[in-house]
C-alpha positions as CSV (number, residue, x, y, z in Angstrom):
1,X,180.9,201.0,81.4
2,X,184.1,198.9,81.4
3,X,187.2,201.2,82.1
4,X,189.3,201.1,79.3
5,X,192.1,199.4,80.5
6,X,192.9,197.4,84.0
7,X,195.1,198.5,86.7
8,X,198.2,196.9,87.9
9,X,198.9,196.5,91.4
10,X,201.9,195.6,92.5
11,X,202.3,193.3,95.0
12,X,205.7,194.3,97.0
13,X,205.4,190.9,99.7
14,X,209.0,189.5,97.9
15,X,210.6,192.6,98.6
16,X,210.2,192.4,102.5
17,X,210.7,188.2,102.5
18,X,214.4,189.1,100.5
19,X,214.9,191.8,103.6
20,X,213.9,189.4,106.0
21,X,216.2,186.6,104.6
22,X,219.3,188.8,106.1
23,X,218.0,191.0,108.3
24,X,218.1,195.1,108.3
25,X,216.1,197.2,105.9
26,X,217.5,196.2,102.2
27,X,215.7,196.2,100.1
28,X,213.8,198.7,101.3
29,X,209.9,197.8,101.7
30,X,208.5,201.7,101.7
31,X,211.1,202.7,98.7
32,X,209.7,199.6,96.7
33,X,206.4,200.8,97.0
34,X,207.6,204.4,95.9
35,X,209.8,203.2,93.0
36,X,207.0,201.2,91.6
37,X,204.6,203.7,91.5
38,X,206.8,206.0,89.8
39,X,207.4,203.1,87.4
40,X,203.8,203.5,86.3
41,X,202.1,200.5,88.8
42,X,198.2,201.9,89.3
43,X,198.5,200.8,93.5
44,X,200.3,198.9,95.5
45,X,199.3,195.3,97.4
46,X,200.8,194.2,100.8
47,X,199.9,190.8,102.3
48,X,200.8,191.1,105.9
49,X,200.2,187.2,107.3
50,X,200.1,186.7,111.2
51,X,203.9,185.5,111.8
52,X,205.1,188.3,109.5
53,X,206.9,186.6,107.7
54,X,207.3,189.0,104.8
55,X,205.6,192.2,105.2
56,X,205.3,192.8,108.7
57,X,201.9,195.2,110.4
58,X,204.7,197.9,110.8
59,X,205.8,197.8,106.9
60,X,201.8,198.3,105.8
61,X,201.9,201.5,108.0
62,X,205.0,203.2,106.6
63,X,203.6,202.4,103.5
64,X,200.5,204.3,103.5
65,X,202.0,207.7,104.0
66,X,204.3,206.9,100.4
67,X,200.8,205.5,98.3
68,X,199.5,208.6,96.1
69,X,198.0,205.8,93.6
70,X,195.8,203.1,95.7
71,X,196.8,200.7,98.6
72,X,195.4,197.2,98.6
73,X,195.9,195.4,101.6
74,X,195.0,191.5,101.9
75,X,194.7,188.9,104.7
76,X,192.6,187.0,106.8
77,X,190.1,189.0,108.6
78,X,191.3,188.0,111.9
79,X,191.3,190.7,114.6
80,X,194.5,192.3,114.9
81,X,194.1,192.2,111.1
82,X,191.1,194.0,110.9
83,X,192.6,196.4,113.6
84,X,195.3,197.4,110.8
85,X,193.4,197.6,108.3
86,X,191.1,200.1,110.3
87,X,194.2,201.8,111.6
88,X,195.4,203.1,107.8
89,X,192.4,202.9,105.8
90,X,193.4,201.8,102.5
91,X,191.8,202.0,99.3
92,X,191.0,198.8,99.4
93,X,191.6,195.0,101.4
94,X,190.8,192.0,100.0
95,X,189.3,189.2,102.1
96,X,191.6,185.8,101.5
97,X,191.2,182.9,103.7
98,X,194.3,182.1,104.3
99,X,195.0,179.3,107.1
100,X,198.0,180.4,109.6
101,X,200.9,178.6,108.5
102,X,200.0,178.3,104.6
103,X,202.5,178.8,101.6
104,X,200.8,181.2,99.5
105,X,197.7,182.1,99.5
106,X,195.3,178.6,97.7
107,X,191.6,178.9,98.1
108,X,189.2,181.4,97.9
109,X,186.1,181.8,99.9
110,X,182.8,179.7,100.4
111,X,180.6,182.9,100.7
112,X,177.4,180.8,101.1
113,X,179.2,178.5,104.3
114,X,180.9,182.0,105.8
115,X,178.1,184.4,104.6
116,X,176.7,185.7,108.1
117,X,180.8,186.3,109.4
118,X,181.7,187.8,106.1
119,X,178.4,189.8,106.1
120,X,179.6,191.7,109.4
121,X,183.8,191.7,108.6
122,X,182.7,193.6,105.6
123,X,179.9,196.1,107.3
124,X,183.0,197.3,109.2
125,X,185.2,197.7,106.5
126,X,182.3,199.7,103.9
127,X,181.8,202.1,107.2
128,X,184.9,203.1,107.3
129,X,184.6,203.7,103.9
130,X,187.1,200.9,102.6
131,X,186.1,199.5,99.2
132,X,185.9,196.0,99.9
133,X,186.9,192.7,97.7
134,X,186.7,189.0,98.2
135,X,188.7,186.3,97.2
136,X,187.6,183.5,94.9
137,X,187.5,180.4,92.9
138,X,186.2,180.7,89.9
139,X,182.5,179.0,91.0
140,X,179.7,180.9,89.7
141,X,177.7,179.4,92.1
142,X,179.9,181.4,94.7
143,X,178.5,185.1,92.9
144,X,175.0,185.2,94.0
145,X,176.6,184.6,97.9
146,X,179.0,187.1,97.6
147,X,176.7,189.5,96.6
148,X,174.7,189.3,99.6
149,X,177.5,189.7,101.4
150,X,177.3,193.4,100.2
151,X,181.8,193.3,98.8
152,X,182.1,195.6,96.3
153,X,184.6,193.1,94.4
154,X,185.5,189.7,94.3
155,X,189.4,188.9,93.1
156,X,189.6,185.6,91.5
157,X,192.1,183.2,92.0
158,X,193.9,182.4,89.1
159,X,196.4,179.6,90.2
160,X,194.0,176.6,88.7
161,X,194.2,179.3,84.7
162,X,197.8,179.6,85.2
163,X,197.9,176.1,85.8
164,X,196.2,175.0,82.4
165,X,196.9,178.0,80.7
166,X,200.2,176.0,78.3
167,X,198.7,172.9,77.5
168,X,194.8,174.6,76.9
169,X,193.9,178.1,77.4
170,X,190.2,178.0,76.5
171,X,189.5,175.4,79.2
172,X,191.7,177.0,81.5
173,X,189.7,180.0,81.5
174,X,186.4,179.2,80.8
175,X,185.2,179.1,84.5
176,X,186.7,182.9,84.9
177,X,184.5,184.1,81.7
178,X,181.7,182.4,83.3
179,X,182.0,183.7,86.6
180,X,183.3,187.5,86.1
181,X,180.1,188.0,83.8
182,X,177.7,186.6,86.8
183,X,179.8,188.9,88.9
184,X,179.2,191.8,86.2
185,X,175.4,191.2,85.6
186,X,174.8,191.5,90.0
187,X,176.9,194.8,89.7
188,X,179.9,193.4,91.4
189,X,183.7,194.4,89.9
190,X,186.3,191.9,89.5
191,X,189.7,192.2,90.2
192,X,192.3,189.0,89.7
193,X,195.3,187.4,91.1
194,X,198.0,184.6,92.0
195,X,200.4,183.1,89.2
196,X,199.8,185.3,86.4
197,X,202.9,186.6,84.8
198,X,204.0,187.9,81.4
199,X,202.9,184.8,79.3
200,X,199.1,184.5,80.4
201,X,198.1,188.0,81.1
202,X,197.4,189.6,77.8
203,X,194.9,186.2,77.0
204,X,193.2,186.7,80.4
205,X,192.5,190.2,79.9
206,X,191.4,189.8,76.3
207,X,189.0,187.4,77.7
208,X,187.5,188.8,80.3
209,X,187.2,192.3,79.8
210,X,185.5,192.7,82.7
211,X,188.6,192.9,84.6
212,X,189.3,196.2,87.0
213,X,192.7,195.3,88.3
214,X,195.4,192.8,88.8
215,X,197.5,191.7,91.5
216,X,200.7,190.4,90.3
217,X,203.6,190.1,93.0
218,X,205.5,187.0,92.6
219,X,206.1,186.6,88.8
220,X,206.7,190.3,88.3
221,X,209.4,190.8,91.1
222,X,211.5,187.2,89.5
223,X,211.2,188.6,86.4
224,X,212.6,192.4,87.4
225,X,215.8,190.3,88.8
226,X,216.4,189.7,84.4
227,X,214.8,192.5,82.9
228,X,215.0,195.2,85.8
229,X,212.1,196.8,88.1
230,X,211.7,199.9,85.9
231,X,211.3,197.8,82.5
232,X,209.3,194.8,84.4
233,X,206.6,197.3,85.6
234,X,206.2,198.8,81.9
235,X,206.5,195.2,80.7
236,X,203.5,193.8,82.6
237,X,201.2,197.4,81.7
238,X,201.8,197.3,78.4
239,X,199.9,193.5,78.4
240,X,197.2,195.2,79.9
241,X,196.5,197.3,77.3
């Protein structure tokens, strides 16, 4: 049974790369995580990346003892990552392969080429009772392979949507409808993520319905500098309804 409405997680990276521009603690990375909650986000993403960059391994620590919604943490399973991620046991952490020095995050998994590595990263995870989620293209080929590598949810990447969503929205999604139903039928969830904002979400959702959450960072954090965090947070929930 589909849950009636998807949650928003907000992903608070742009908060600690602001922090980090000037050095000190403002904004504050563990009050950004509180304020949003209290805003109405459903959980709360951090994407600690190994030269810390933004979020740093000590910011997703202090964070888990503010989270009394869920706590999504994402990253390449590297060691000292999956030594964190063990350390606070979130709600959930989502696989991404992210190379070392990359941008943002641009590619989701091959689950078929990495199945055996992501077979064990994820045995580890589900024993310590972490729901688990991989990140992905939207290949359908890619669902019967990450089902065998026992995740509990994929998160698509929506870049290539966002991408094509202005000049052609049913191409741009097509490949999402296609795959989030394979992903449905083989009893996998389906979270989503990366460049959706306030003018492609409510299409997305409408068209996938199988959706159980969103990661939206970026967009949502430009647009509180216009419309303010409070309203932004409010904004983005009510397109999920």
């Amino acid at each position: 049974m589909l849950s009636d409405r998807p949650k928003l997680s907000v992903n608070i990276n742009k908060f600690a790369t602001l922090r980090n521009a000037r050095g000190g603690n403002n904004p504050d990375v563990v009050k950004a995580a509180i304020d949003c909650q209290a805003y109405g986000a459903d959980g709360i993403t951090v994407h600690p990346r190994p030269d810390e960059r933004h979020i740093r391994y000590q910011d997703a620590k202090d964070i888990k003892d503010v989270i009394v919604t869920e706590y999504n943490i994402e990253g390449n399973p590297v060691k000292d990552f999956m030594d964190l991620v063990l350390q606070i046991r979130p709600t959930q952490v989502t696989l991404v392969p992210d190379a070392v020095n990359v941008l943002t995050s641009d590619a989701g998994w091959d689950c078929k080429e990495n199945l055996s590595f992501l077979k064990d990263v994820i045995s580890e995870f589900k024993r310590a009772g972490i729901r688990t989620s991989v990140f992905l293209d939207p290949d359908p080929y890619q669902i019967e392979w990450a089902w065998k590598t026992g995740a509990e949810r994929i998160e698509l990447y929506t870049e290539s949507y966002a991408a094509g969503f202005h000049n052609s929205p049913e191409k741009a999604i097509a490949p999402y409808i296609k795959t989030a139903q394979l992903a449905a039928e083989a009893g996998i969830d389906v979270n989503a993520g990366h460049d959706l904002d306030l003018a492609n979400l409510e299409y997305f959702i409408k068209e996938i319905p199988e959706i159980k959450e969103v990661s939206i960072g970026h967009a949502l954090i430009c647009d509180a500098i216009y419309y303010g965090l409070e309203n932004v947070v409010q904004m983005y929930k009510n397109k999920l309804t």
